[in-house]
C-alpha atoms as one frame of an Amber mdcrd trajectory, in Angstrom:
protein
   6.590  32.547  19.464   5.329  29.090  18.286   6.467  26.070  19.859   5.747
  23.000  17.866   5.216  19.633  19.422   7.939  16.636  18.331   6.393  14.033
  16.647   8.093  11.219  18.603   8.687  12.826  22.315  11.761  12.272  24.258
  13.970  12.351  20.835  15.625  15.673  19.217  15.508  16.140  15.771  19.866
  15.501  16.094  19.216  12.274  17.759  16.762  10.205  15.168  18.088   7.533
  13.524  17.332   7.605   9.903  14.753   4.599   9.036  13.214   3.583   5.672
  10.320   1.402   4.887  11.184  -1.603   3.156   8.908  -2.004   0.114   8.104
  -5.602   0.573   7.097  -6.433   4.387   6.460  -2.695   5.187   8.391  -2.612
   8.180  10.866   0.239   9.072  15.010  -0.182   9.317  18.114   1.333   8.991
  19.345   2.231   5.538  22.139   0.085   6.407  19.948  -3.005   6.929  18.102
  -2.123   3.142  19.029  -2.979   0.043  18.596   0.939  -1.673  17.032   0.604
  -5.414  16.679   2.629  -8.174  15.043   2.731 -11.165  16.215   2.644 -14.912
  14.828   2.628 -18.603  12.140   0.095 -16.785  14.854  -1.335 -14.971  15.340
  -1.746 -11.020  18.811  -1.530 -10.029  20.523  -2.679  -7.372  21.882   0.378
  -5.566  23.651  -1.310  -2.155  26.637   1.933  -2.035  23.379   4.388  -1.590
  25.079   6.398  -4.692  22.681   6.526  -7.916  20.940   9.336  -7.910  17.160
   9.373  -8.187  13.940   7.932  -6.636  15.230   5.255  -4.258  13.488   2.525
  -2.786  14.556   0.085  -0.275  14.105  -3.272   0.107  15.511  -6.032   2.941
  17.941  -7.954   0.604  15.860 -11.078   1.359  13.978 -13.504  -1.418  10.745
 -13.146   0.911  10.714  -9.561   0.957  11.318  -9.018  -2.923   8.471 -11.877
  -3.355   6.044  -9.473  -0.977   6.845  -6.789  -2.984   6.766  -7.884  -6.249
   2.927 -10.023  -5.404   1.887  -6.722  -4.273   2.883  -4.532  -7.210   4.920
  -2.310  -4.817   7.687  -1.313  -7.275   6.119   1.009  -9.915   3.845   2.994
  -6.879   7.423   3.332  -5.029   9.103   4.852  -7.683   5.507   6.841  -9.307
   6.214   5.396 -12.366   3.477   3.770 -14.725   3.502   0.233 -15.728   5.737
  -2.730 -14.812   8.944  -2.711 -14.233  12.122  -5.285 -14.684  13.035  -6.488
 -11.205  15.629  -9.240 -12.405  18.862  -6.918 -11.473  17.650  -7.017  -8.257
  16.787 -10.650  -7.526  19.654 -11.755  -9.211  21.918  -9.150  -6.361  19.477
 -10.929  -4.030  19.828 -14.171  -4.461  24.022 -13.858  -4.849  23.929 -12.226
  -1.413  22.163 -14.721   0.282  24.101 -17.676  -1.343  27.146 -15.969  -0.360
  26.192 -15.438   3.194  24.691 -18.887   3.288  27.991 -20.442   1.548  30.029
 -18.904   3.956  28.188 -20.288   7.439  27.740 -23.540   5.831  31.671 -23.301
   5.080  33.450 -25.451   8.083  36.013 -23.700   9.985  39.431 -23.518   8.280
  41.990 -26.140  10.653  44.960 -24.721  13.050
């Protein structure tokens, strides 16, 4: 019988916790940290119930990170499609998400 080595010792195959990449600063989190994506008639779409179906790609749902990846071209080699694509879907969920989350800390706490 073989016995194969685990790639990451001390951790089952049961026990991982799922992690993507996110496209823009290349550094690994929990699907639940990422903003999924998918792709569209040359569209990216904002995916954030992890429904569509398709190639996914994920993304921190930060302006910084969809800056990174959009300087370095990452969209149409994540999804292995040719050409550019239509990334305004996306920055526009974005940028309502962080003004939302922004608006709300910035809001002052409601009176007694």
């Amino acid at each position: 019988m073989t016995v194969t080595a685990d790639a990451r010792p001390g951790l089952s195959n049961s026990h991982r916790a799922r992690e993507r990449t996110c496209i823009g600063c290349r550094k690994r989190d929990s699907p639940s940290d990422l903003l999924r994506m998918t792709v569209s008639g040359g569209l990216v779409l904002p995916d954030p119930d992890h429904r569509a179906p398709g190639r996914g790609a994920h993304l921190h749902p930060v302006t910084e990170c969809l800056d990174l990846a959009e300087r370095r071209k990452a969209f149409p080699r994540a999804f292995k499609v040719p050409g550019p694509l239509d990334v305004s879907p996306v920055r526009e969920h974005v940028e309502q998400q962080e003004y939302s989350t922004t608006s709300a800390a910035a809001r002052p706490p409601a009176a007694v």
